[in-house]
C-alpha positions as CSV (number, residue, x, y, z in Angstrom):
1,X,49.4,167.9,53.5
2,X,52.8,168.7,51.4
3,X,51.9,171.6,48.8
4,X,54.7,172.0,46.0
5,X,53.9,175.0,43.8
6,X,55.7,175.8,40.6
7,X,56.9,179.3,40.7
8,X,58.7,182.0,38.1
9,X,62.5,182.3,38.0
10,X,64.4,183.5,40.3
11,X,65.6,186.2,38.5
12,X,62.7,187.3,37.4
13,X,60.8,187.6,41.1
14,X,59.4,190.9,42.2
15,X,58.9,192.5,38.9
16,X,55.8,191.2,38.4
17,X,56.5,188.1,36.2
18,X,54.2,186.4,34.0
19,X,51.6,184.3,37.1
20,X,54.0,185.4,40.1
21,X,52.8,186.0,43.5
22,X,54.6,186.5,46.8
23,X,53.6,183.1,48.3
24,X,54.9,183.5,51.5
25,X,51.9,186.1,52.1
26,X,49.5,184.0,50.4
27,X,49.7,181.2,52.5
28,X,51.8,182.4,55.4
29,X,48.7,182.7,57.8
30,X,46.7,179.2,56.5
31,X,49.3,176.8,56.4
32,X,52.0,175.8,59.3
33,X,54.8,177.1,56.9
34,X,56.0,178.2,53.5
35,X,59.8,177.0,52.4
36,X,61.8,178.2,49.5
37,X,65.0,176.8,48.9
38,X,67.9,179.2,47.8
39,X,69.6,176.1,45.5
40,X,68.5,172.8,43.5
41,X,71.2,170.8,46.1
42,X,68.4,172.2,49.5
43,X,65.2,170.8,47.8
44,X,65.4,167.4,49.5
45,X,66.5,169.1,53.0
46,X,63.0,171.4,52.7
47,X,61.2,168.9,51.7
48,X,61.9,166.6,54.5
49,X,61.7,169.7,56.7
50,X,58.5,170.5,54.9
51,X,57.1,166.8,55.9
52,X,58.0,166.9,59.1
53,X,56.4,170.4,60.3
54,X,53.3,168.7,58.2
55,X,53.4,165.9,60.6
56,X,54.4,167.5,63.7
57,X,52.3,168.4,66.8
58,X,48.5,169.1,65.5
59,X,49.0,168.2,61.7
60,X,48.3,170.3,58.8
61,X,49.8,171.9,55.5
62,X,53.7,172.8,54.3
63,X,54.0,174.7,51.4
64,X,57.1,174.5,49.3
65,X,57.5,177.0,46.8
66,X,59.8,175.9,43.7
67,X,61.2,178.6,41.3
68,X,61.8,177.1,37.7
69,X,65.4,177.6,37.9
70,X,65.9,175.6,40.6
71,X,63.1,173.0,39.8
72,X,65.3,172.6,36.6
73,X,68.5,173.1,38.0
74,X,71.1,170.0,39.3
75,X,70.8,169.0,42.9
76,X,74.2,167.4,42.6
77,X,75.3,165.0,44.6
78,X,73.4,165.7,47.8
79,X,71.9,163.4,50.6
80,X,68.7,162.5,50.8
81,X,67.1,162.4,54.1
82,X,64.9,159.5,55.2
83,X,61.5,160.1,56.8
84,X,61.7,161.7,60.6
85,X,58.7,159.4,62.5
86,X,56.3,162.3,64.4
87,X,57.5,162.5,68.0
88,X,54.8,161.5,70.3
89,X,53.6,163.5,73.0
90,X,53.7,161.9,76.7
91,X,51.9,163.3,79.0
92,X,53.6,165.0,82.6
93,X,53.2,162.4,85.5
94,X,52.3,165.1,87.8
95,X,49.4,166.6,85.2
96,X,47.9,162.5,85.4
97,X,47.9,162.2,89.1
98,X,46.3,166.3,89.2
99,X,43.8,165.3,86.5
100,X,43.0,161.9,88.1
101,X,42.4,164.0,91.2
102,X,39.8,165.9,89.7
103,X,38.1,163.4,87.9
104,X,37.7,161.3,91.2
105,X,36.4,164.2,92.6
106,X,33.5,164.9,89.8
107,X,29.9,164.0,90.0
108,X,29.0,164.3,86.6
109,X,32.2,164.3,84.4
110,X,31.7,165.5,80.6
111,X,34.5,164.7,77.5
112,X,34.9,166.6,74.6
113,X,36.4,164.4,72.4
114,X,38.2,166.2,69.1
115,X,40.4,165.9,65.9
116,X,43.7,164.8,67.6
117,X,42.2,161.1,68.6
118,X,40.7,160.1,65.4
119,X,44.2,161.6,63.8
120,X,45.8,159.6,66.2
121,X,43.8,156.8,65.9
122,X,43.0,157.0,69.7
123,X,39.7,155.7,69.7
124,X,40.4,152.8,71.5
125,X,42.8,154.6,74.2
126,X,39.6,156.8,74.3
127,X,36.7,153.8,75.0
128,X,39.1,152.4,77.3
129,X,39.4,155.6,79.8
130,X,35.8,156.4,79.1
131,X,34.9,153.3,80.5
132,X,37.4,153.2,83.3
133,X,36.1,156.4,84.4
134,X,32.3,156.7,83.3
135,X,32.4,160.0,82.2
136,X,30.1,160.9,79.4
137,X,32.0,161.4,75.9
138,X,30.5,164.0,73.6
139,X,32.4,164.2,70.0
140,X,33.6,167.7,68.5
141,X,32.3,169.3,65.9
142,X,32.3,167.2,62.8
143,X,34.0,164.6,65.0
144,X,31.5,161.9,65.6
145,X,33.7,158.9,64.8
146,X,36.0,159.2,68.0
147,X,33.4,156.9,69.5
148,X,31.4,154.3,68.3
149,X,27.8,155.9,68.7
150,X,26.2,153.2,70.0
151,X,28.8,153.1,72.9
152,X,27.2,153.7,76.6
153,X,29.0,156.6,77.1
154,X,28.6,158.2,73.6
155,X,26.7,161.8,75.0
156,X,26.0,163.5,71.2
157,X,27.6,166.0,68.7
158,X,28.7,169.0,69.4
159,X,26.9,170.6,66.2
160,X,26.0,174.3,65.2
161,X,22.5,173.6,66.8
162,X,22.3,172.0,70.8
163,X,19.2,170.7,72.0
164,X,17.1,170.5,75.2
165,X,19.0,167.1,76.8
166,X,22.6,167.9,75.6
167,X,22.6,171.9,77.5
168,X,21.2,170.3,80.2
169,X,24.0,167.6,80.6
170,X,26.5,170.5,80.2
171,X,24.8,172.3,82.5
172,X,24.8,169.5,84.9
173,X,29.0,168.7,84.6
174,X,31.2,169.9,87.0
175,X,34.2,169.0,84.9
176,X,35.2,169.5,81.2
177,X,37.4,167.4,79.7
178,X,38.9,167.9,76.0
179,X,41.1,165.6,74.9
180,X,42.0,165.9,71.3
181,X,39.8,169.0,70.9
182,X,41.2,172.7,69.8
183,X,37.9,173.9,71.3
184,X,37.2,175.3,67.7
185,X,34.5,178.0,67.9
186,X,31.2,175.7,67.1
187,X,32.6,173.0,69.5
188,X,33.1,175.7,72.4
189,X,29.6,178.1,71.8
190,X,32.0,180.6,70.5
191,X,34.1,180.0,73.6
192,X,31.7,180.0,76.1
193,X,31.0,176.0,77.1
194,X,33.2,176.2,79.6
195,X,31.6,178.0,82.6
196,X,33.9,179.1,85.3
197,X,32.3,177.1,88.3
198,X,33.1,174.1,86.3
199,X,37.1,172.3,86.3
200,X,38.5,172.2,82.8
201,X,41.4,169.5,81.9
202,X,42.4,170.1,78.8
203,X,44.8,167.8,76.6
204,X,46.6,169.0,73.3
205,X,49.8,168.5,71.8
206,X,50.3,172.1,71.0
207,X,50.7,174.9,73.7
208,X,49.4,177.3,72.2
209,X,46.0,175.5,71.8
210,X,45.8,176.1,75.8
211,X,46.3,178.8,76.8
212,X,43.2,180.0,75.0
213,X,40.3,178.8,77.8
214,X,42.4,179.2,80.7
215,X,42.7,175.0,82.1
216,X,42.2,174.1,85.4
217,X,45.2,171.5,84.3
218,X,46.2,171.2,80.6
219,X,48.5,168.2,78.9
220,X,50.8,169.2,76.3
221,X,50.4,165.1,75.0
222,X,49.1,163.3,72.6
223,X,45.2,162.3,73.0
224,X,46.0,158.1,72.8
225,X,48.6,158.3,75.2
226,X,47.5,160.7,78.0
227,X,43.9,158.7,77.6
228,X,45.6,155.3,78.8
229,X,48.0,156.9,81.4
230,X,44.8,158.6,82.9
231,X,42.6,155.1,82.6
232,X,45.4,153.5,84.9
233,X,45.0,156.6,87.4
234,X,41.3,156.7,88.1
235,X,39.4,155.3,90.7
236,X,36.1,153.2,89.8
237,X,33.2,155.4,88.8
238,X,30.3,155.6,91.2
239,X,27.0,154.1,90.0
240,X,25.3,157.5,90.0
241,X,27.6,159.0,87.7
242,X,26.9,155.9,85.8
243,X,23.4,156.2,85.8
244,X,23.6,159.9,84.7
245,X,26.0,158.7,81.9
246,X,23.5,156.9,80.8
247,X,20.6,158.2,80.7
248,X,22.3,161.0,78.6
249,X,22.9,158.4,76.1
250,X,19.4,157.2,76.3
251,X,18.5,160.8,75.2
252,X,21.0,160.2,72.0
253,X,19.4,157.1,71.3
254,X,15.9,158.9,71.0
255,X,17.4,161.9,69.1
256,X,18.5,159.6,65.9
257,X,15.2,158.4,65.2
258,X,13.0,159.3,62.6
259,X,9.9,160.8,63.1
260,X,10.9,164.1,66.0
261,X,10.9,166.4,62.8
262,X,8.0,166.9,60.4
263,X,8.8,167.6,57.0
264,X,6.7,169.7,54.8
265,X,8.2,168.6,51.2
266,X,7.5,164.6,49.8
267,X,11.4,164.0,50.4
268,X,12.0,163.1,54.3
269,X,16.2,163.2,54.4
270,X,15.8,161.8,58.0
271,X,14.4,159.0,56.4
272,X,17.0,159.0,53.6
273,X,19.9,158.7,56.3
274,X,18.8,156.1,57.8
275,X,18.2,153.9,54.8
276,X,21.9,155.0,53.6
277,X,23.1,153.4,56.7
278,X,21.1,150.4,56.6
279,X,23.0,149.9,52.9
280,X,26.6,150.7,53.5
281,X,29.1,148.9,55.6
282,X,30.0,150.2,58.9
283,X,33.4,151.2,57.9
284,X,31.8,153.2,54.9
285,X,33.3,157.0,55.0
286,X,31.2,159.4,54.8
287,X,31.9,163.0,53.7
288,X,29.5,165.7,54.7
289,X,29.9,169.3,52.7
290,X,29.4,172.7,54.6
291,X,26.0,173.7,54.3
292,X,22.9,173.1,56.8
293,X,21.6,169.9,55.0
294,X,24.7,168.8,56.4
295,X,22.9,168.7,59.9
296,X,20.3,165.8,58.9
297,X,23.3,163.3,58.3
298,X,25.1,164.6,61.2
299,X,21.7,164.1,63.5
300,X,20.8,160.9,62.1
301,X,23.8,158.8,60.7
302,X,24.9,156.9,63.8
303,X,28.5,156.6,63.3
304,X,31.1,153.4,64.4
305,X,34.8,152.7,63.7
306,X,37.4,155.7,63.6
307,X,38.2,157.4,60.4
308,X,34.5,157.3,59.0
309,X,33.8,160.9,59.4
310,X,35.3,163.9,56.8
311,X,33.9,167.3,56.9
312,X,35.2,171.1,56.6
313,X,35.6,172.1,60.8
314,X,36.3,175.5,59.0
315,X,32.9,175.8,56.8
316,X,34.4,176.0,53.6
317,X,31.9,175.0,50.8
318,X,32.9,172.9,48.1
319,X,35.0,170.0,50.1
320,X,32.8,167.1,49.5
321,X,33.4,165.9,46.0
322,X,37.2,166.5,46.3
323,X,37.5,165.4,49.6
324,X,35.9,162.2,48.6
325,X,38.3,161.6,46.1
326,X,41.3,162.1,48.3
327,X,39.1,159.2,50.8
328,X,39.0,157.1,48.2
329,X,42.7,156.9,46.9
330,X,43.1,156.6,50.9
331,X,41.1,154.1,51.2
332,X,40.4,152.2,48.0
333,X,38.7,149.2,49.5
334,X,36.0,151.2,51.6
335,X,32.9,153.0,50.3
336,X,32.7,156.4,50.1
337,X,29.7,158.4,50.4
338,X,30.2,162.4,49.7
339,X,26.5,163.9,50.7
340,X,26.6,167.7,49.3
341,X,24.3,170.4,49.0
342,X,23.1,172.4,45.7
343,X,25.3,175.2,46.3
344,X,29.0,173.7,47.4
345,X,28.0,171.1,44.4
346,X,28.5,173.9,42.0
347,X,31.6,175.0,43.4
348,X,33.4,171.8,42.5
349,X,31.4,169.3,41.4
350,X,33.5,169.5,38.0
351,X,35.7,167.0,40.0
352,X,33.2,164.5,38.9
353,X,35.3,164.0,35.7
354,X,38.4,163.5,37.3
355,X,36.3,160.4,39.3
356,X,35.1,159.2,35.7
357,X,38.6,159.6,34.2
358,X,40.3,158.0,36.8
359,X,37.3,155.1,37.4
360,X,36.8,156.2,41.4
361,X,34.0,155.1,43.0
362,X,32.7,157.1,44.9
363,X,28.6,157.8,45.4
364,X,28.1,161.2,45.5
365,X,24.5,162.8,47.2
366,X,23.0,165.7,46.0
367,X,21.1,167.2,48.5
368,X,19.0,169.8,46.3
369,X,17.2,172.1,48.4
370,X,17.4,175.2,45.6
371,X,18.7,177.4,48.2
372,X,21.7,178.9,50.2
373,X,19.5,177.2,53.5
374,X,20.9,178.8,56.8
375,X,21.0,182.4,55.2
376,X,17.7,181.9,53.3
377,X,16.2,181.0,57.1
378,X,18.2,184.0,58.6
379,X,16.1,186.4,56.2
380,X,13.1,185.3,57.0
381,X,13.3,185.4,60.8
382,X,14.8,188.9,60.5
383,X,12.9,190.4,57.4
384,X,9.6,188.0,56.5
385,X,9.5,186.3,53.4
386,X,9.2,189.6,51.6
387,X,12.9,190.2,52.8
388,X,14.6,186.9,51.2
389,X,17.3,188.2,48.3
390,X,20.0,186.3,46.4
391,X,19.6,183.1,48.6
392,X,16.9,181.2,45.9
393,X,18.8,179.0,43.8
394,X,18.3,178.2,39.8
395,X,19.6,175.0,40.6
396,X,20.6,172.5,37.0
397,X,19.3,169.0,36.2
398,X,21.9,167.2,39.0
399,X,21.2,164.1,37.4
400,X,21.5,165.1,34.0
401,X,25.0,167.0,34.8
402,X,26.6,163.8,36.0
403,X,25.1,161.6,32.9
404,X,27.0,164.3,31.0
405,X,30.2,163.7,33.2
406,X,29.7,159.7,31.8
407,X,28.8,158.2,34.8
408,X,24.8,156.8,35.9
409,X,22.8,158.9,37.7
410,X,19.2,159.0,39.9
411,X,16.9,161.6,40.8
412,X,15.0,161.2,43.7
413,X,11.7,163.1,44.2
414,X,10.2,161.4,47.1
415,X,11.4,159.2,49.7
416,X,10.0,156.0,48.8
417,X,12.7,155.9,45.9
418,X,15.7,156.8,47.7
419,X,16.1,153.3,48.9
420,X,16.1,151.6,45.3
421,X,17.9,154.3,43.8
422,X,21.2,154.3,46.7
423,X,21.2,150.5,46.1
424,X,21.6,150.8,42.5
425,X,24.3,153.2,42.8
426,X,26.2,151.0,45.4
427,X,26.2,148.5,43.1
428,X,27.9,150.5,40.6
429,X,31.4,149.8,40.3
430,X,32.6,153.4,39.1
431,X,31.5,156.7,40.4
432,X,27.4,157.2,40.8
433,X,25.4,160.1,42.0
434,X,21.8,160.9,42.8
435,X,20.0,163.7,43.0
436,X,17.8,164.1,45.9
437,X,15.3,166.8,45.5
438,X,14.0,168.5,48.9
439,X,11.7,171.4,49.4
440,X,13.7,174.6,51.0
441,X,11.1,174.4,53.8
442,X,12.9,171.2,55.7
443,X,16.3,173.0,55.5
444,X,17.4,171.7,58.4
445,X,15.9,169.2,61.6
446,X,16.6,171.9,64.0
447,X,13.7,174.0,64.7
448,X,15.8,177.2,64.9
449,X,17.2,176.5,61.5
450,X,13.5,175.4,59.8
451,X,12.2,177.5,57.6
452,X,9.1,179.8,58.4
C-alpha cells in the first residue's frame, strides 16, 4: 500500500502549524518507510522509491509525506521513472538439497503454510510439493486459502483456539516446515509450536523473519519458487506418512460439520456458514473482521482457490466493511462477503455509504451477539457472572441502520431464515446487509471460548 498524506508548508513545520504532525514518528514503526521529498522535481523519484520498498521482500505500506509547497510547487522538467518489477527470491541450491535431506528423513512432516504464498500466488507451487512429498499442510493464521481445503493434505487452521486432533498431529511431527509464514504470534502459540526435538526449515524472503525461532535450515526465497525447487528434490513419500497425512485430514473433514457444538440461542451460525457457502461461488472472497464470531466462519467455511481469504493477522477491529470495499474494486467481477461482528461494525460501518454512493456490491454480515465476546467470556471464567463490566453491548437496529444508508436490508432471528434472507441479498445488484441476531451464550464454537 502507497500512503500520500497532505502536509503543512514547509516553512511553517515544527511550530505547531494548523493539523501538523511529525509523520516520520507516527508511522515510522508501522509502515516499511516514510519519504519526504526536499523539492517538487524528487516527487516522482520517492514515489517510485516509495512503490518499490511497498513491493519489495514481505510487502506492506510506504508513506510519502507531501508538504503543500511542494505539492503545489513545479517539478520541472524531470524524469519519470517506470515501474521496478519485485525481485524474486531464489532459493540457495545447497539450503534445497539440506532441506530435501531432512524431509526424506521425517516420519511425520508438518507445513505451515503463510501470507507469502497466497501474496505470491503460490498455491499451486505449494499443492505440487505437498503432494510430491506428503507432508501434511496446515494454513497460518487467517490463511486458509493457500490450499484448497478439500485437498488430501489440507491438516486445519492455525486459529486462536487448537483442538484435540490438530496438538496431537503437532505433537506427532518431527519436522516443521514454514513456508510463507512469519510465524506471527497466534500461528506459533506465542512462539512456542516449534519444540526443540523437532527440525525446523523455514522459508521467507526477509532475514530478519528468521532469525526469530532459530531454523534448523532457513531460505531467504520466495514461497512459489523454493516450493517447486524442493518438489524436484524429494524422494517419494512412504505410505505411512501417507496414511498419517491423511487421516489428519479425515479429522478436518469431521471438524467442519455442523452439529459438534450445541447452541443455546435460536440462531445456529454453524449452520449459517454452511448455507453461505452452499450460495456463493467458490471464488467468492470472504472477509472475516477481528472478533471471536469470526471463529465460526473460520471453523466452518471450507475454503478453495487462492485470494478468497481477508482478515486482520494483527486483530484490529473495524477492517471488514472497508476491507471489503478495497476486495471489491480489486475484484469487481467476484462476490464479496464481509461477515462482522456488533462491535468492529460500529467502528466503521459508516463505510456503508461510500458502498451506496459508489453502487459496490458487497454483502455485508452482521453478526450481532450484543457483546465484546472473548472479553465478556474472560470475565466470567475469572470473576462469575457477577464480575462482567463494560463488555454488554446496546447494540442499534443493524437492519434499520443500513435501510438508512439506502441500501436493502434483513434481520435474521433464527436460522431457518438465514437461507432466504442471504439469497435475496445475493441477488441484489448493489450493496446488501443482514443482520443476524445471536445470543452472547454461543460466542464462539470452541469450548474454551463459550460462554458460562
Amino acid at each position: 500500500m502507497l500512503l500520500i498524506i497532505g502536509h503543512v508548508p514547509t516553512a511553517t513545520k515544527g511550530r505547531e502549524a494548523f493539523q501538523e504532525i511529525d509523520y516520520h514518528q507516527m508511522f515510522g514503526a508501522v509502515a516499511k518507510g516514510v519519504f519526504e521529498p526536499e523539492s517538487s522535481a524528487q516527487v516522482a523519484d520517492v514515489t517510485a522509491r516509495a512503490l518499490a520498498l511497498a513491493t519489495s521482500g514481505r510487502p506492506g505500506p510506504a508513506i510519502i509525506v507531501m508538504p503543500k509547497d511542494i505539492t503545489e510547487g513545479d517539478a520541472g522538467d524531470c524524469d519519470i521513472p517506470g515501474p521496478i518489477p519485485r525481485a524474486v527470491g531464489a532459493p540457495a541450491p545447497q539450503a534445497v538439497e539440506a532441506a530435501a535431506r531432512l524431509i526424506d528423513q521425517a516420519k511425520h512432516p508438518m507445513v505451515i503454510a503463510g501470507e507469502m504464498v497466497t501474496n505470491e500466488g503460490a498455491q499451486s507451487a505449494l499443492a505440487r510439493f505437498a503432494e510430491a512429498s506428503g507432508c501434511a499442510v496446515s494454513s497460518a493464521y487467517r490463511r486458509q486459502d493457500a490450499l484448497p481445503n478439500t485437498h488430501p493434505a489440507y491438516a486445519g487452521h492455525l486459529e486462536i483456539n487448537r483442538v484435540a486432533w490438530q496438538e496431537q498431529a503437532f505433537k506427532d511431527a518431527d519436522l516443521i516446515i514454514a513456508v510463507g509464514a512469519r510465524m506471527d504470534g497466534i500461528t506459533s502459540l506465542e512462539f512456542a509450536l516449534v519444540r526443540p526435538d523437532q527440525a525446523f526449515i523455514h522459508i521467507f524472503p526477509e532475514p530478519d523473519v528468521l532469525t526469530r525461532l532459530k531454523p534448523t535450515q532457513a531460505f531467504v526465497a520466495d514461497s512459489g519458487p523454493a516450493l517447486t525447487a524442493l518438489a524436484d528434490a524429494v524422494s517419494k513419500p512412504t505410505e505411512a506418512r501417507l496414511k498419517w497425512r491423511d487421516a489428519i485430514h479425515a479429522n478436518y473433514m469431521s471438524f467442519v460439520k455442523p452439529g459438534e457444538v450445541t447452541v443455546k440461542g435460536p440462531v445456529d451460525m454453524a449452520e449459517c456458514v454452511v448455507e453461505a457457502q452452499r450460495q456463493l461461488a467458490e471464488d467468492a472472497v470472504i472477509l472475516t473482521d477481528s472478533g471471536t464470531f469470526a471463529r465460526w466462519v473460520h471453523r466452518y467455511y471450507v475454503f478453495g482457490p487462492g485470494r478468497t481469504q481477508a482478515g486482520p493477522m494483527c486483530g484490529a477491529m473495524g477492517y471488514a466493511v472497508p476491507g471489503a470495499l478495497g476486495a471489491v474494486a480489486a475484484r469487481p467481477n467476484k462476490q464479496v462477503i464481509a461477515f462482522v461482528g456488533d462491535g468492529g461494525f460500529q467502528m466503521t460501518g459508516q463505510e456503508l455509504m461510500t458502498a451506496v454512493a459508489q453502487d459496490l456490491p458487497i454483502k455485508v454480515v452482521v453478526a450481532d451477539n450484543q457483546a465484546w465476546g472473548s472479553i465478556l467470556v474472560s470475565q466470567q471464567r475469572r470473576y462469575g457472572e457477577e464480575g462482567v463490566y463494560g463488555t454488554r453491548l446496546a447494540a442499534p437496529d443493524f437492519a434499520a441502520l443500513a435501510r438508512a444508508y439506502g441500501m436493502p436490508a434483513w434481520r435474521v432471528d433464527a436460522t431457518d431464515q438465514f437461507s432466504s434472507a442471504f439469497a435475496e441479498a445475493l441477488a441484489h445488484d448493489g450493496p446488501a446487509l443482514i443482520h443476524l441476531v445471536l445470543d452472547d451464550r454461543d460466542i464462539s464454537p470452541f469450548a474454551a471460548e463459550q460462554a458460562v
